[in-house]
N, C-alpha and C positions, 0 to 999 in steps of 0.2 A: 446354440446360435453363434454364428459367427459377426463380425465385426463387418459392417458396410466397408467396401474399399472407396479409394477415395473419389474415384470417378462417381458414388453412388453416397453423397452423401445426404441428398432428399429422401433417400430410403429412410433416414434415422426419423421423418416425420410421424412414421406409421407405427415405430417400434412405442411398444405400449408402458414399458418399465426400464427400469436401469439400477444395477447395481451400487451399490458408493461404499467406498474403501475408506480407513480409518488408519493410514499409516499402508501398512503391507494387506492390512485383514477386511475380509469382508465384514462389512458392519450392519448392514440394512439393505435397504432396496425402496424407491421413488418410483408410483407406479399410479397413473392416469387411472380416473373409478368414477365411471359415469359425469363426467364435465368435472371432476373434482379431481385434485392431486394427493393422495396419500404417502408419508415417506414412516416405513414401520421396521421397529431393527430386527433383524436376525433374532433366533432364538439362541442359539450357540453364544452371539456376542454379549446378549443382553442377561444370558444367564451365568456370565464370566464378572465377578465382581471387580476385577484386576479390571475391565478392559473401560476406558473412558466414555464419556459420552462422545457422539459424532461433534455435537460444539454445545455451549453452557444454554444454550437458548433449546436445545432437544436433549432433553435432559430421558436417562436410560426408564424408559417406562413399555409394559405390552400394547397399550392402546395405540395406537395408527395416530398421526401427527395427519391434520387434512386442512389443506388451501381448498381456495375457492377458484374456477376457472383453471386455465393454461398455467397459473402460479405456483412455485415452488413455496417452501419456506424461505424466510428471509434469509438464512445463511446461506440455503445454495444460490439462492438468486444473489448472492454479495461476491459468489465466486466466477460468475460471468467476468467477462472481458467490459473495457468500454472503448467510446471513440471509434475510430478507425477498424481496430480490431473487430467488436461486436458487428461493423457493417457488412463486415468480411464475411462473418459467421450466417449473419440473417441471410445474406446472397448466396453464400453456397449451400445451403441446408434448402433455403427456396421455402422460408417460414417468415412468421411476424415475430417482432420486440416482445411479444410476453407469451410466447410458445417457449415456455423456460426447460422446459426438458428435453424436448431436440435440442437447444442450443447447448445444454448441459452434454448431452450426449455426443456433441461436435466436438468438445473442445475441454470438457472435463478430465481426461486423464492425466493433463498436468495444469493444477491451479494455486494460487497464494495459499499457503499453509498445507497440513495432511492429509487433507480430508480430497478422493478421488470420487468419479463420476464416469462410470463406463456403461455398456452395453453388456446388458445378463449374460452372462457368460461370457466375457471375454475378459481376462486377465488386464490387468492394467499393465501398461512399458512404458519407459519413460522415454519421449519425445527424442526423436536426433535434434541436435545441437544446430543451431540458425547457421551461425558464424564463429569461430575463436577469436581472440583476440588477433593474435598470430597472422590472422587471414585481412585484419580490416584492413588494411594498409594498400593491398592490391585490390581491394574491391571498391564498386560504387555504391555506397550505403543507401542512396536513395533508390537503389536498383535489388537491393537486398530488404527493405521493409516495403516496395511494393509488391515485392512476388509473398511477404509474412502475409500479407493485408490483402491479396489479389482474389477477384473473384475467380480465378480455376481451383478448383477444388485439387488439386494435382501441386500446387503450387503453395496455397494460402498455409500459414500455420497453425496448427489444431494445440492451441496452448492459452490460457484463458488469464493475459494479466490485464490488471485495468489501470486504468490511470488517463492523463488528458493526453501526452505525448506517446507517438509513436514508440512500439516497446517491441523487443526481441529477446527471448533467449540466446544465453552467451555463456560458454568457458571462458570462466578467466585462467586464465593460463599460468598467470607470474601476480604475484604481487602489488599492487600498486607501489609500497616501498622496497620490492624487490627482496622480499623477505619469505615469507612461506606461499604455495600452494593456495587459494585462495577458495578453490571450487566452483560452482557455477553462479552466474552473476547475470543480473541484466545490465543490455546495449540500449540506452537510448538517441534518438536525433532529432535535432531540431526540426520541426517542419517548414514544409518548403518557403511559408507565406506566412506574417503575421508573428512571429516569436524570434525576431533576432537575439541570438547570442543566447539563448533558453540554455541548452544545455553548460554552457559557457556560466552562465548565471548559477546552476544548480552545483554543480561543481566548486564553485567559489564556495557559495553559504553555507552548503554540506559541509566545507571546511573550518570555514569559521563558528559553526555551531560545534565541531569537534574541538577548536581553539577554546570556544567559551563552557567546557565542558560536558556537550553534552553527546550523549553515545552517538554515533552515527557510524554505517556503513561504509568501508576504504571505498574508494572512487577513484576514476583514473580519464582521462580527458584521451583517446584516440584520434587518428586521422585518418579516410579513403585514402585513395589515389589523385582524386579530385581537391583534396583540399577539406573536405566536411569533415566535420569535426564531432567527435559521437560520445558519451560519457558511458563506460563501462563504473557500474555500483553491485557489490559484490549481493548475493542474496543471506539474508540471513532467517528465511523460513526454511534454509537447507544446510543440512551438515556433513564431512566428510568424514566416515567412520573406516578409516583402510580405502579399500578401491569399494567400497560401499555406500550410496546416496542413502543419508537419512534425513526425510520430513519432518519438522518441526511445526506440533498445530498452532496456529495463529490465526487471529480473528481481529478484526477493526471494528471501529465503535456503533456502524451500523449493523454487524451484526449481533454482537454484544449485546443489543437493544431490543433484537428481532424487529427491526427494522428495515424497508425493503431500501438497496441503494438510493431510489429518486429522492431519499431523506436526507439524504449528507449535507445539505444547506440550511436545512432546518432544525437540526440539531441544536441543542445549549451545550456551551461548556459545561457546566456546572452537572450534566446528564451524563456526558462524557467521562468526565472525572471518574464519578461515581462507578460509572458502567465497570471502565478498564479495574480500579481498586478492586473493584467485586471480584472480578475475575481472576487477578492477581492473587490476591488471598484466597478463594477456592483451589486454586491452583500451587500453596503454600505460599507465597510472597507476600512479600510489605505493602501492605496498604498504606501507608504515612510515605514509604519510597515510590509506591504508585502516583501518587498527587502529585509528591514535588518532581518528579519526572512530567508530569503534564502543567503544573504549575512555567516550567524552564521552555517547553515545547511553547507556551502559550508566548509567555513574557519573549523568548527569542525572534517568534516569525512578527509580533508586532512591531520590536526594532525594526528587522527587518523589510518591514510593509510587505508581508506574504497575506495578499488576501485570498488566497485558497487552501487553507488550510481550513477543512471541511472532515466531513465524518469517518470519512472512508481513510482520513490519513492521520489518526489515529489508532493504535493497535497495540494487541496485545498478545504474548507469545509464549509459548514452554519453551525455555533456553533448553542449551545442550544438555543441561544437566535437570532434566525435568522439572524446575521452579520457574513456576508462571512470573512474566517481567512487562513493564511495557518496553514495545519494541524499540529497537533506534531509531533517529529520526528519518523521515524519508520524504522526498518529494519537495524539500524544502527550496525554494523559489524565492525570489524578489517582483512581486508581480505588478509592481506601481509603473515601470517602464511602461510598459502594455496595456495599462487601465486609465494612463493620464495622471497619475499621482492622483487619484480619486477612488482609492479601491481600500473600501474596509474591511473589517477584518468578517473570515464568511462566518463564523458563530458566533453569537454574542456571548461574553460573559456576565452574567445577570442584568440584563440589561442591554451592555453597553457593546459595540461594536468598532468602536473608535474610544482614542484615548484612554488606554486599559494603562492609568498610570501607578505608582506604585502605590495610593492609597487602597486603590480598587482593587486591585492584587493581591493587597495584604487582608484587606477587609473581605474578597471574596474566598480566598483559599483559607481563612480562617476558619468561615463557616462549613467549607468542604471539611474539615478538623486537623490542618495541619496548624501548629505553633506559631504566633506570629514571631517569633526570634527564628527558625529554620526559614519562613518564607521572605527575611531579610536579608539573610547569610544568602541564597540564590540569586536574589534579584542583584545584592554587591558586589557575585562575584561574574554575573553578567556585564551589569556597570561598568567594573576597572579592566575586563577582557575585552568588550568589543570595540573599543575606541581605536586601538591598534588597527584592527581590521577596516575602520572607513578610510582610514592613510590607501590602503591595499584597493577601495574601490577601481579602479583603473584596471587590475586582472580580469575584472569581467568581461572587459571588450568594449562595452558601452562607449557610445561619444561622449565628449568632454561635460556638456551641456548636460547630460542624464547624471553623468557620474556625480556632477557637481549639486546636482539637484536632490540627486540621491543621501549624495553624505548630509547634506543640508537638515534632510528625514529624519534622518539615524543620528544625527547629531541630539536633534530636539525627543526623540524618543527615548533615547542612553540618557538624558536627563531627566527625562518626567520618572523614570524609573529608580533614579539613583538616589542615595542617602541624603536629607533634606533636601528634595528638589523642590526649588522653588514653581515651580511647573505641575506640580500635583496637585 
């Protein structure tokens, strides 16, 4: 069977089955059975004790893994697109939101983490590259993510990332420090309407979460020709081995869960937690470094006031060196401009959705089983790091009135969290 071209891509409605890759290797196959969806592995792969499972929720068994209806399992349906993108998808395929295997079949052969989704017989390749970095500068970005996002099937791009803001594949070319080779990365851009200074915003905290410790992806702030301004964030579910692209499997909290994405708001932290640690340690890693790495993710974006911080932006990943990690932070936001200063945090942690101070913190990640002496050493060295950074509010771009409003936030949050805060 060959591959629909692209003028033909409502043919993929009729195609019955699809392949899925596990890195380079054929793993299994997703194949429609009577209104139900079956995904069943390979015999080859599954009778290789060396070869992984496709993700921790399809764990290597002969019996046929079966949805109900037009639905995948929850990991492949976690490897769709969203937003913009997935409309893109549904309009050129000329299908519905839960006809999960055409869409998979559109736009599967490059998605977050290792795991591919192609057309039976047809080898997987990896996507040409949107834009380089090199390039943004003469180009109109908003003229470059509507042909990613267009409905011509000729045009749109067959690439499957999700997230709320418009997103492209990207070479990064140089360095953000101007240091090594960086590899491939995504382009993001503000949208047209409604998110002033977004990526301006992501760029900032992504750094200042890298100030206060915690891992995050290099980032590098772009400009068109026009003037817009695009945040290049390197990818780290991919690694460069020589002139050779290698996938790294990664999985986020809803799929961890075998949960379908529309769950990512209804999530617990305290589920969360659990989930990534599990994985982490099957995966050989620290479960006790699993926590306080979501412990720091937690405590950070509520300084912050990131109230989306949701399911799906939590994850967990085989580093380069095959030990399972939670990943760096990603997607990280200040989302109270945009909400009114009235936007909670989206999961609750036992309970609470606001004012996660540092009793709640300490009493709750207790109970997850970190030490309360490590879960004070984090939230301290949170405390005495980000204070420097609300002097710094102003590189956001924000007017004077948000910025001021903002540190106001961050001020009373850096203390509810800190060493006898009177505020807790």
């Amino acid at each position: 069977m060959t591959e629909p071209g692209v003028d033909d891509l409502t043919a993929l409605r009729h195609q019955d089955a699809a392949d899925v890759y596990k890195g380079e290797r054929l793993a299994g196959r997703l194949v429609r059975d009577v209104g139900d969806t079956l995904f069943r592995y390979d015999t080859s792969y599954l009778d290789d004790q060396d070869a992984p499972p496709v993700a921790l929720s399809l764990p290597k068994q002969e019996a046929a893994f079966r949805t109900a209806g037009e639905s995948v399992p929850p990991f492949f349906a976690g490897l769709l697109p969203e937003g913009a993108r997935l409309t893109a998808v549904v309009s050129n395929t000329k299908t519905s939101l839960d006809d999960h295997l055409t869409l998979l079949l559109a736009v599967g052969q490059d998605t977050i983490g290792d795991v591919r989704v192609v057309p039976v017989g047809v080898p997987p390749a990896n996507p040409a590259t949107t834009i380089a970095e090199h390039d943004v500068a003469g180009s109109d970005l908003l003229e470059v993510f509507a042909a990613a996002t267009s409905s011509s099937p000729s045009a749109f791009e067959r690439i499957a990332l999700p997230g709320v803001q418009a997103k492209v594949s990207a070479a990064m070319l140089s360095a953000p420090v101007g240091t090594a080779r960086l590899g491939p990365a995504i382009l993001k851009l503000t949208p047209p309407t409604g998110y002033d200074r977004l990526v301006e915003n992501e760029h900032f905290f992504l750094r200042m979460a890298r100030g206060c410790g915690i891992p995050t992806p290099p980032t590098q702030l772009v400009h068109d020709r026009t003037g817009r301004s695009g945040l290049l964030v390197s990818r780290f579910d991919r690694v460069l081995d020589g002139e050779r692209l290698r996938r790294l499997a990664q999985e986020d909290a809803c799929q961890l869960l075998d949960r379908y994405p529309a769950a990512k708001y209804r999530l617990k932290v305290e589920d969360v937690a659990v989930a990534l640690a599990r994985a982490v340690v099957a995966g050989g890693g620290s479960r006790l470094q699993a926590l306080r790495r979501v412990l720091e993710l937690v405590a950070f974006n509520y300084v912050i006031g990131n109230g989306d911080l949701h399911g799906k932006n939590f994850s967990a990943r085989s580093n380069p060196d095959g030990i399972w990690e939670v990943t760096p932070a990603y997607d990280i936001v200040c989302t109270q401009p945009y909400a009114g200063f009235r936007d909670p945090m989206a999961l609750t942690l036992y309970g609470r959705a606001n004012r996660l101070d540092r009793r709640h913190l300490v009493d709750s990640f207790t109970r997850l089983g970190l030490r309360p002496q490590a879960i004070e050493v984090s939230l301290d060295r949170l405390a005495a790091l980000a204070p420097p950074w609300v002097a710094r509010l102003a590189e956001t771009g924000f007017s004077s009135s948000i910025t001021d409003r903002l540190a106001e936030m961050m001020e009373i949050r850096i203390e509810q969290i800190a060493p006898g805060s009177a505020r807790a």
